[in-house]
C-alpha positions, 0 to 999 in steps of 0.5 A, a space after each residue: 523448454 517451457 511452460 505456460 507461463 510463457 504467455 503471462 504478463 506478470 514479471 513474477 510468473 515470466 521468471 518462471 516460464 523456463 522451470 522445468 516444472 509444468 507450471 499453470 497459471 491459476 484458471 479453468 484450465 487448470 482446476 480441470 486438469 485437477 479434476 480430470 486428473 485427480 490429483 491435487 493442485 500445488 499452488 505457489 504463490 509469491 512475487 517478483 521482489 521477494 528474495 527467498 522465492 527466489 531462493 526456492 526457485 534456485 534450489 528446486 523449481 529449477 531442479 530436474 528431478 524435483 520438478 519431475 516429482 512434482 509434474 507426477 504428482 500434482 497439477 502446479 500452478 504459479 500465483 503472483 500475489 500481486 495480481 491476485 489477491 483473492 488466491 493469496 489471502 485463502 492460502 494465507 489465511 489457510 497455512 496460517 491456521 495450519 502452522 501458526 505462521 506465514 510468508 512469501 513463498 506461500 505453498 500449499 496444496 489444494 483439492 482439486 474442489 481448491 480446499 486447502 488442506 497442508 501448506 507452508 512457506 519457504 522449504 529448503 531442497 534438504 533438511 535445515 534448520 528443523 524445515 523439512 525437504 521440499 522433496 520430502 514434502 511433495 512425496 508425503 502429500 502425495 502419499 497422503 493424497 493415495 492412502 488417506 483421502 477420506 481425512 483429507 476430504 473430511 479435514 478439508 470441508 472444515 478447513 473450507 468452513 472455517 476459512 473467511 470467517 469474516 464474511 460471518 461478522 455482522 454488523 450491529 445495527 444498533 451500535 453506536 459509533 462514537 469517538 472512544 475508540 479514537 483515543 483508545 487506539 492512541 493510548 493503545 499505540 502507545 504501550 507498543 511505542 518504542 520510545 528509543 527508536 521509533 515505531 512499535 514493536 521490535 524486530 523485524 520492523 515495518 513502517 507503521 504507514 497507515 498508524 502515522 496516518 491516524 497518528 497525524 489526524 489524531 494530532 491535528 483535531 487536538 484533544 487530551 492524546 493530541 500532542 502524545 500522537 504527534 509525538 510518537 509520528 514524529 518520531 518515527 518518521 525521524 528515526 526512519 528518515 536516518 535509518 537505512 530503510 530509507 535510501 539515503 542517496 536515491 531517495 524512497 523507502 525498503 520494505 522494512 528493517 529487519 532489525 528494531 533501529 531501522 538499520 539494515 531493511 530487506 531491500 525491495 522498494 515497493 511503490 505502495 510503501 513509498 506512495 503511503 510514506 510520502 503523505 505520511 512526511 507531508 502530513 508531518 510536514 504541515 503539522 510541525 514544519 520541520 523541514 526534514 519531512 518535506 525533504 523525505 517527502 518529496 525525495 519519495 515523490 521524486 524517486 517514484 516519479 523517475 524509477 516506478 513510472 512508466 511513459 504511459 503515465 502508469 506506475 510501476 509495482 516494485 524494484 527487487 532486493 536483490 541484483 547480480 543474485 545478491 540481496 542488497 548489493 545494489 545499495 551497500 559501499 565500502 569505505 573505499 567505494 564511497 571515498 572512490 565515489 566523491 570529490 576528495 574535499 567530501 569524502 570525509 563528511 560523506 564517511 561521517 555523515 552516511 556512518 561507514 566503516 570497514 566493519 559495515 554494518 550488512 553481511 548477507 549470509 549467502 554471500 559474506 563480504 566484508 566492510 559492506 555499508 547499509 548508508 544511514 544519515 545519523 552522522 553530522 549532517 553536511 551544509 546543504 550544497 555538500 550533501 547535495 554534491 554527496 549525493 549526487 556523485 552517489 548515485 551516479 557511480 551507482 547508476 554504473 551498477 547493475 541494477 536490481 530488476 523491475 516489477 514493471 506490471 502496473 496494479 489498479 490499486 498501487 496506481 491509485 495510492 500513487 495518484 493520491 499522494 502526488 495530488 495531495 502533495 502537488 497541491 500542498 505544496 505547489 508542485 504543478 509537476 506532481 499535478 501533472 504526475 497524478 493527473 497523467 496517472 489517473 487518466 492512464 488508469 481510468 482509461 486504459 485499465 478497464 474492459 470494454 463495458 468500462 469497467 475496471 480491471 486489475 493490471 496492465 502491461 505491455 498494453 493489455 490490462 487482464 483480471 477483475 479489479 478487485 475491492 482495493 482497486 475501487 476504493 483506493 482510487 476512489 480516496 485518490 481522485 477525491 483527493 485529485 478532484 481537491 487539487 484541481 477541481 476538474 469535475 471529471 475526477 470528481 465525475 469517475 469517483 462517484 462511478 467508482 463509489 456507485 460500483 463499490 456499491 453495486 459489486 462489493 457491498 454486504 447489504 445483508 450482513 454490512 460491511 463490503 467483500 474484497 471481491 465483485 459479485 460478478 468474480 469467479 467463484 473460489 471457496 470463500 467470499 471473503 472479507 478483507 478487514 486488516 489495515 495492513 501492511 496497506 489499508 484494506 479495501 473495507 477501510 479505504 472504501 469507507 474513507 472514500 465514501 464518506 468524503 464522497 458523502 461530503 461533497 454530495 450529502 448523499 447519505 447512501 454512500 455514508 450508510 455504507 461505510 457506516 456499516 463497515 465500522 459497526 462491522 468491526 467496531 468492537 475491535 477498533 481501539 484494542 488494535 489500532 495497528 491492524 484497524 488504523 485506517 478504519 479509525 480514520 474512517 471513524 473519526 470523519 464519521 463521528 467527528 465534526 467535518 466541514 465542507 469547504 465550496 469555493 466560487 470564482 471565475 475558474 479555478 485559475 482565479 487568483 482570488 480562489 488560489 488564495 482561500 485554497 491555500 488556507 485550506 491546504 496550509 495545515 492538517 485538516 482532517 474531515 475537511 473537503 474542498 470544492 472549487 470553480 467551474 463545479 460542474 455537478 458538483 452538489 456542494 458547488 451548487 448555487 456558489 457565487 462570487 461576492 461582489 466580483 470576489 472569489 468567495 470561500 462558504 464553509 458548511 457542515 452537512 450542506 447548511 453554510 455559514 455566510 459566504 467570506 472571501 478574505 483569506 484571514 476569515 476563512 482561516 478564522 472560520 476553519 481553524 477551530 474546527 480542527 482542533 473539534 
């Protein structure tokens, strides 16, 4: 037994190479059998840490006479969202129109010219619930397929017509970008604040990564909606950091709480979450000093660092929810696995710290066990050596488990958020070992994720990287190697970002209409070129890549590359401050536009130079957005041209579009020289 999939890489399809069903990876092969056949493509898409496509496998993929229906009727192919973010976002776009809703597993049905035309998420193997049966799906399509293809073909040309809509924005020329929008989206934020528990919106609740992100800048450049900004982060960021979202024991964050108290999360870690989450608690952490946000922080970073990183310096895509076939089982204690688990002197604290009771306070209704305990830290919490000790008994008799499985593909894209945070937090912080974590990163990913021409491809694994990288990939590594240019001033980081922003522009950008597509010019051609604008539950590769570009911008004053992510800010413009949850990363991108920005050029010896340390630290002692930084030796580095020591002293020149004040090298005078501009 098998199919195709057997010759995959990613994890996600290799848990399907044993269905019964006939299962095609998506490509030429089988959008010619479509067509050579005349049947419709069956098109399912999910990924590996999504607990109901496991289900759905369970109950019909695995199922022989359903798989029999579905070899006879369709040609089925198998997506791995992660890996292709193109197909996905069609199908997404397309049920979505189609139903109202959306979700993971993503199944719908294509012409064989690849038009959706019927699609849905999850379906059960017998009516549940008001869904109907797979099976019963399959024969209605089918038959739909037989005796009414003249209105599929008709309803499937508007389909195609109305799909990737954004690619028909246009950008207004004329617009001009200015600050409002910046506080509407603060006040905005804060009509869906919850005040009680933190985050907006209710149940189910995800971590607003990128609206804590903007959050924290918006707090940081001060302002009548500062302190209400900062408030709502903060606040947030506690009440997740003692929820059960976050792993008390292990460190790192779930997907998100399926209830409004960041109680009980759905249990997958993925590394994108984790890697936008640990600057979110650095950015906290230099803003207020609580030292409970450095601790997340680096409890993130560490769980990343010792179980989504591969020895090749990659990292890996996500742990799933579920283990023995149980959602969360990994995770969850009863009172008397915790007291079996922990030195007797502890076992109390540990009961009132971590809140477990025989109750519990997690039932997965597949597999119902009593007294099972999401751990949260909303107890009393114990003197720092006993919650260590805690802890760390914890996770070994946990590592005695068996563990969930291992997404263990390695995305451009993630790899790049990865990067980014252990570089801004290794130099934050002074962690020489998160340094060496991003710089071992980004040489993995810059030297082995691309093709023979050198150019970058979307995923790795077992030694062989496959598929055209995509918008996301550039731009989100482009931001991380800026930001790890920053925090080692090695000029080849700064080297690679700029021929990454180079091929954003060349491969990606709309010179037409503005703004940039999510796939190449050079990507095979599906029914839509779209544009990907919603900064969620990531940033957009739109919005990073505008971010990117403008810090870019500042280290080179190329206006070229600030044009470009102007273009995509006037593409959405009008819809920034109305929704800032879904645009947060473009108003980042606004406020670096529109707000006073410095550029910070460091001369000295080397970057070892005691005296340049010293003015970087001041740099990086607080929040300091549109702020960029440059350092020695500044091999073609534009804003490092001409930067000499004074006197033999390291020397700090604090500039604004290239035009520099008078050269300092006290730390007290930098500072002086910075300060007010954050608050600008």
């Amino acid at each position: 037994m098998g199919n195709a999939l057997a010759h995959e890489t990613s994890p996600y399809l290799l848990q399907h190479r044993d269905n019964p069903v006939d299962w095609l990876p998506w490509g030429p092969q089988a959008l010619e059998r479509a067509r050579s056949l005349d049947r419709p493509l069956l098109v399912s898409i999910g990924y590996s840490a999504c607990h109901w496509c496991h289900v759905m496998e369970r109950e019909s993929f695995e199922d022989p006479a359903v798989a029999e229906l579905m070899n006879e009727r369709f040609v089925c192919v198998k997506v791995d969202r992660e890996e292709r973010p193109d197909i996905d976002a069609i199908a997404m776009e397309a049920v979505q129109m189609m139903t109202g809703h959306g979700g993971w597993p993503l199944n719908v049905f294509l012409t064989p010219d690849q038009v959706p035309f019927y699609g849905g998420t999850y379906f059960p193997p017998a009516p549940r619930q008001g869904m109907p049966a797979w099976p019963a799906v399959l024969q209605a399509v089918a038959e739909a397929w037989d005796r009414q293809r003249d209105e599929i073909v008709a309803q499937g040309a508007k389909m195609a017509s109305r799909l990737g809509g954004t690619a028909a924005l246009r950008a207004q020329e004329d617009a001009e970008l200015g600050p409002e929008p910046l506080d509407d989206a603060v006040r905005n934020l804060r009509a869906a604040f919850d005040a009680e528990h933190g985050g907006f919106g209710g149940a189910p609740k995800f971590p607003p990564s990128s609206a804590l992100l903007l959050l924290w800048a918006q707090a940081a450049r001060g302002g009548s909606w500062a302190t209400k900004a900062g408030d709502m982060a903060g606040a947030t960021l506690r009440a997740m950091a003692r929820g059960g979202m976050y792993d008390q024991i292990g460190g790192g964050f779930a997907r998100y709480a399926v209830d409004a108290t960041w109680t009980v999360p759905h249990f997958e870690k993925m590394l994108y979450d984790n890697a936008l989450l640990a600057r979110a608690y650095l950015h906290g952490w230099l803003m207020t000093g609580e030292p409970g946000f450095r601790r997340v922080c680096e409890e993130t970073l560490d769980f990343v660092a010792r179980e989504l990183r591969g020895e090749e310096g990659g990292f890996l895509s996500a742990l799933d929810a579920d283990s023995e076939g149980v959602e969360g089982k990994f995770y969850v204690w009863t009172v008397a696995d915790l007291r079996a688990a922990v030195a007797p002197e502890d076992a109390e604290a540990a009961v009132a710290w971590l809140g477990v009771t025989d109750r519990g306070n997690f039932v997965d209704p597949h597999h119902p066990m009593p007294g099972w305990n999401v751990l949260t830290a909303r107890g009393p919490e114990p003197p720092a050596e006993q919650r260590e000790r805690i802890r760390a008994a914890l996770l070994s008799a946990r590592a005695r488990r068996i563990r969930p499985s291992l997404d263990d593909k390695r995305l451009a894209a993630w790899n790049g958020l990865a990067i980014h945070a252990f570089a801004e937090a290794g130099a934050v912080l002074g962690r020489e070992d998160y340094l060496t974590i991003a710089v071992s990163g980004a040489a993995f990913v810059m030297g082995s994720v691309r093709d023979d021409q050198g150019r970058l491809l979307r995923t790795w694994k077992g030694g062989q990287a496959k598929l055209n990288a995509y918008l996301e990939d550039h731009a989100f590594l482009l931001e991380a190697l800026v930001a790890l240019y920053e925090a080692t001033f090695d000029p080849r980081w700064f080297a690679e970002a700029r021929g990454l922003a180079d091929a954003i522009l060349q491969r990606f950008a709309d010179d037409d209409a503005g703004g940039f597509f999510a796939t190449s010019s050079d990507h095979e051609q599906l029914v839509v070129r779209r544009k990907d604008l919603e900064d969620a539950p990531i940033p957009s590769g739109s919005s990073s890549a505008s971010v990117g570009l403008l810090r870019l911008a500042a280290l080179t004053g190329e206006a070229r590359y600030e044009e470009a992510a102007a273009s995509h800010l006037r593409l959405v413009a009008p819809l920034l401050g109305a929704h800032p949850q879904a645009f947060a990363h473009a108003l980042v991108a606004l406020d670096l536009l529109v707000r006073p920005g410095r550029e910070v050029a460091l001369a000295g010896a080397d970057g070892a130079d005691a005296g340049v340390a010293a003015l970087a630290a001041v740099v990086r002692e607080r929040l300091r957005p549109g702020v960029v930084l440059a350092g020695p030796p500044g091999d073609d580095v534009p804003l490092m041209a001409g930067r000499e020591p004074m006197g033999g002293r390291a020397a700090a020149y604090v500039c604004e579009r290239f035009a520099c004040q008078l050269p300092v090298t006290e730390t007290g005078e930098l500072r002086d020289l910075l300060d007010p501009y954050s608050q600008a």
